[in-house]
Every structure is written in C-alpha cells, then in structure tokens.
C-alpha positions as CSV (number, residue, x, y, z in Angstrom):
1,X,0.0,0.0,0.0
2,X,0.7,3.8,-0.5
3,X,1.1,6.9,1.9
4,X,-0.3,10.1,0.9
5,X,1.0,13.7,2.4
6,X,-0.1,17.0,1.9
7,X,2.6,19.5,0.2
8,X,0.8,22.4,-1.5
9,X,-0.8,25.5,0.1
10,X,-3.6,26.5,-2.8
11,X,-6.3,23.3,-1.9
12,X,-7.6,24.0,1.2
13,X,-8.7,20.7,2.7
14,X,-6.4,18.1,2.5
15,X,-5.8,14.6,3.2
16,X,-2.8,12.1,3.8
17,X,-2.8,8.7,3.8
18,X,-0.6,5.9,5.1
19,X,-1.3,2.6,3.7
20,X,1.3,0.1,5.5
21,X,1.3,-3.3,4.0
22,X,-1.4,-5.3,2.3
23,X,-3.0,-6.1,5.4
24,X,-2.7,-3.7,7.8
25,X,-5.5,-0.8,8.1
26,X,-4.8,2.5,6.3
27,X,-4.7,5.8,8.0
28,X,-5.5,8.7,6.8
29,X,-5.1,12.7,7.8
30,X,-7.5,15.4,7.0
31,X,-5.8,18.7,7.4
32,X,-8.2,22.0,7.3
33,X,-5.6,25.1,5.1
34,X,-8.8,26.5,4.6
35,X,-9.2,30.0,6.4
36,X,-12.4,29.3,7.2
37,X,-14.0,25.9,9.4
38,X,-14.5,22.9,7.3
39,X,-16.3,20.2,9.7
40,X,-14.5,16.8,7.8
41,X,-16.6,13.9,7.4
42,X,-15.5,10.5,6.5
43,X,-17.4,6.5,5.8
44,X,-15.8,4.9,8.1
45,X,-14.9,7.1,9.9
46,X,-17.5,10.1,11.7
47,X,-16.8,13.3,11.3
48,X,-15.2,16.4,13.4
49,X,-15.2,20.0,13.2
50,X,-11.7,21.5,11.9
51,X,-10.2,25.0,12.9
52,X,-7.7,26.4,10.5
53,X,-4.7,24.4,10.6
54,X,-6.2,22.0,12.9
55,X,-6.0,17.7,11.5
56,X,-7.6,14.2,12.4
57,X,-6.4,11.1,12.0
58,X,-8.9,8.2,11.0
59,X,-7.6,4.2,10.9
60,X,-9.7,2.3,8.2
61,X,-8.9,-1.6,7.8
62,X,-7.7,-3.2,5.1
63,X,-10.5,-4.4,2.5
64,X,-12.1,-1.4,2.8
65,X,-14.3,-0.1,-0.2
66,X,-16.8,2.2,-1.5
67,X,-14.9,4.7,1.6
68,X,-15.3,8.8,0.9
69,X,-13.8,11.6,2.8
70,X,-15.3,14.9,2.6
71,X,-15.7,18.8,4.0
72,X,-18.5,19.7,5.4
73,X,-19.3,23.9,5.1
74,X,-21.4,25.9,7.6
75,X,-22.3,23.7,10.1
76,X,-23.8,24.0,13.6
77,X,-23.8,21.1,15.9
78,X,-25.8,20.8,19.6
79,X,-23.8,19.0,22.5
80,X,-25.7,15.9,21.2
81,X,-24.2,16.3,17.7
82,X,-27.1,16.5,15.9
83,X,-27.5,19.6,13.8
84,X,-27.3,20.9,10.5
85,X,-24.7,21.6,7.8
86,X,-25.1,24.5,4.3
87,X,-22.4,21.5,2.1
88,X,-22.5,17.9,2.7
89,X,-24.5,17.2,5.4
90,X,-24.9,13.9,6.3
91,X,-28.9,13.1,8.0
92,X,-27.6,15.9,10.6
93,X,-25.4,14.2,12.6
94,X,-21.5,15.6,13.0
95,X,-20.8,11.3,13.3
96,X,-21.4,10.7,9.6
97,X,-22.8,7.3,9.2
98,X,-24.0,7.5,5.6
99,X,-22.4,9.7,2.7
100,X,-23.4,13.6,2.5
101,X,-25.7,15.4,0.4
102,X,-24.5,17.1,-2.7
103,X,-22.9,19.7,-3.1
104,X,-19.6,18.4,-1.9
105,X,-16.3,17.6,-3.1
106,X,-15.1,13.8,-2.5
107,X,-12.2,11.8,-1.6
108,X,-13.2,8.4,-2.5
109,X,-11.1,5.2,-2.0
110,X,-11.0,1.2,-1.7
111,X,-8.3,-0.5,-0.5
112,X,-6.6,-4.2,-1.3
113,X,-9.3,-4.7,-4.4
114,X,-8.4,-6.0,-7.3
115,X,-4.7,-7.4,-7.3
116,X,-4.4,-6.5,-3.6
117,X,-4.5,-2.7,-5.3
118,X,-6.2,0.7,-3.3
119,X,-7.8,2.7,-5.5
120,X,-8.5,6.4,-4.7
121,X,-9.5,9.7,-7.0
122,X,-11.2,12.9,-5.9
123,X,-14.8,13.0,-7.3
124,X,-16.9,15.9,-8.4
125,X,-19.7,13.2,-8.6
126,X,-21.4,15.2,-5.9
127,X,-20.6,18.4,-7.3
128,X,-18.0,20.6,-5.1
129,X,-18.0,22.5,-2.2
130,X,-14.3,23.0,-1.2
131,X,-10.5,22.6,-2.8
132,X,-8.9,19.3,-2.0
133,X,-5.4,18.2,-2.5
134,X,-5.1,14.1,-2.0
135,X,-1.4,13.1,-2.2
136,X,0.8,10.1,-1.9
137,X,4.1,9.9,0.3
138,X,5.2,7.2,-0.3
139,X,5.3,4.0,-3.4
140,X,4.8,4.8,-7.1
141,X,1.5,6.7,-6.7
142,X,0.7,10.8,-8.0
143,X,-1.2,12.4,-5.9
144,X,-4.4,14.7,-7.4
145,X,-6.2,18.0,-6.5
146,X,-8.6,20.0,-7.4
147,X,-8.0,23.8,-6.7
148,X,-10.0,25.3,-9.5
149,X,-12.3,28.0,-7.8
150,X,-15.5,26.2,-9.1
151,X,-17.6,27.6,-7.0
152,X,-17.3,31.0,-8.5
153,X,-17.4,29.5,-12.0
154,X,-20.4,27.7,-11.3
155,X,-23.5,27.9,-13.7
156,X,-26.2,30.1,-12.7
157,X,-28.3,27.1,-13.0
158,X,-26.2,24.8,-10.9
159,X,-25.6,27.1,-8.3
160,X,-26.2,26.2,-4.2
161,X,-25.7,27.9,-1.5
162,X,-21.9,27.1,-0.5
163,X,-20.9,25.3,-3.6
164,X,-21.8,24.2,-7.0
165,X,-23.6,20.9,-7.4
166,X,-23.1,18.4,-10.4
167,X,-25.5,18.5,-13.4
168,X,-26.9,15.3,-12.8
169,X,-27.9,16.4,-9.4
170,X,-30.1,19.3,-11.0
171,X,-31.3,18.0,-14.3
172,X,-31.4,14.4,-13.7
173,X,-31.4,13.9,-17.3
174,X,-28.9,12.8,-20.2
175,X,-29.9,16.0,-22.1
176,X,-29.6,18.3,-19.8
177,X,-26.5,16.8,-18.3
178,X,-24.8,17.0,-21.8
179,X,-26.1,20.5,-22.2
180,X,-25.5,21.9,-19.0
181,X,-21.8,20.7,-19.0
182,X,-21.0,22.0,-22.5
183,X,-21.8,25.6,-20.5
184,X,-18.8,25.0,-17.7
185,X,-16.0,26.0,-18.4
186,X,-13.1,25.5,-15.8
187,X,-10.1,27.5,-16.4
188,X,-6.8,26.8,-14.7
C-alpha cells in the first residue's frame, strides 16, 4: 500500500494517507488550510469539526471499499451532535454514518481490491464544495487536487448555497447533463 502527504498551500482541505502493508489498516489525515471551518466527514470514519490548521487522524482496515472523505461547510452542531450543515451534510449528525448530500467535493477510495491494489480519486460526482489536494508519500503513486475556484465558475443554473452541485444532481437527465456541462468551463 501507499502513503499520501499533503505539500501544496492553494487546496484547502487536505488529506494524507498511510497505507502500511497489504494487510494492515490504512490511516488517513485530513488537514483543514482553509481559512475558514470545514467540519471533515469521513465513511468509516464520523466526522469532526476543523479549525484552521487544525487535522484528524482516521484508521480504516484493510478491505475497505466504496470509503469517501469529505468537508462539510457551515455547520452547527448541539452538544448531542445533531444539527445541521449548508455542504455535505450527512442526516444531521456531526458522526457521519451514511455519505453527505451534494454539493460536496469527494475523496473516495477502496483498498486491497483488485490485485491486492487501493484505488482512490477525488470526485466531483457530488458536485463541489471545497479545494482538496489528495497526495501520496510514499510507493509509485501521484497524488491529485482540485483547486480550481469552481464555486465562482459555477453555472447560474447549478448554483447552491456554499458550492456548486453536479448537473446530474439538478437535471437528472442525459440532455440536460450533456447541455449543462458544455456551459462549464473550468479554467486553470
């Protein structure tokens, strides 16, 4: 297995990863460079609310699959942990137990699948909320980011408050998908 690290300063919520050996449990850090609170949510995993500069460090086991990390935006939580958040909130709970709603950028991974090979990308599947960086340490891998400002790109039409959601989450149809996506235009 891989490690992951964080190097760059644009991407705002990051994560790094330390996969060990083929079966041992992967862990993974999710650092908060944003300058604003990003409340990180994780299956497996839970969730907890991140200052600036402030991490957590979650221990998935080996096998794992279908896993996603995520930021959560504007969030309020009672002493009970139940509450509410404006990007990715997950049934209102700051424990995630089942993945958030869109709009939110995604981490996802599986680990010792085919091959004895983890698998990881960062998805816009959900449409995007915050930059994230997702970077190896260690082994052969590349590490990915996305840092594009796409919320203030975003399509009038696509538009949500604190992000920008996917067109399949708004149209919900091949059409409109295709037609809605010709309109984006992401510039780096």
């Amino acid at each position: 297995m891989a490690s992951f690290s964080y190097f760059s300063l644009f991407p705002c919520f990051l994560l790094l990863a330390h996969f060990l050996t083929l079966s041992s449990a992967a862990t993974f850090e999710v650092r908060n460079q944003c300058p604003y609170t990003v409340w990180a949510a994780a299956v497996p995993g839970g969730g907890r609310r991140l200052d600036r500069g402030q991490s957590w460090t979650i221990t998935v086991g080996a096998g794992t699959k279908q896993a996603r990390i995520w930021g959560r935006t504007n969030c309020n939580f009672d002493g009970a942990g139940r509450g509410r958040c404006q990007t990715g909130d997950c049934n209102g709970l700051l424990q995630c137990q089942a993945f958030g709603q869109p709009p939110n950028t995604l981490a996802e991974y599986a680990l010792n699948q085919f091959n004895n090979m983890d698998f990881y990308d960062i998805s816009l599947v959900d449409g995007f909320n915050v930059p994230m960086d997702l970077s190896p340490v260690s082994g052969k891998c590349r590490g990915m980011r996305c840092a594009a400002d796409i919320n203030g790109q975003c399509p009038n039409q696509l538009r949500a408050p604190g992000g920008c959601n996917n067109p399949c989450t708004v149209f919900k149809t091949d059409q409109s998908v295709r037609h809605a996506i010709a309109q984006v235009k992401i510039k780096h």
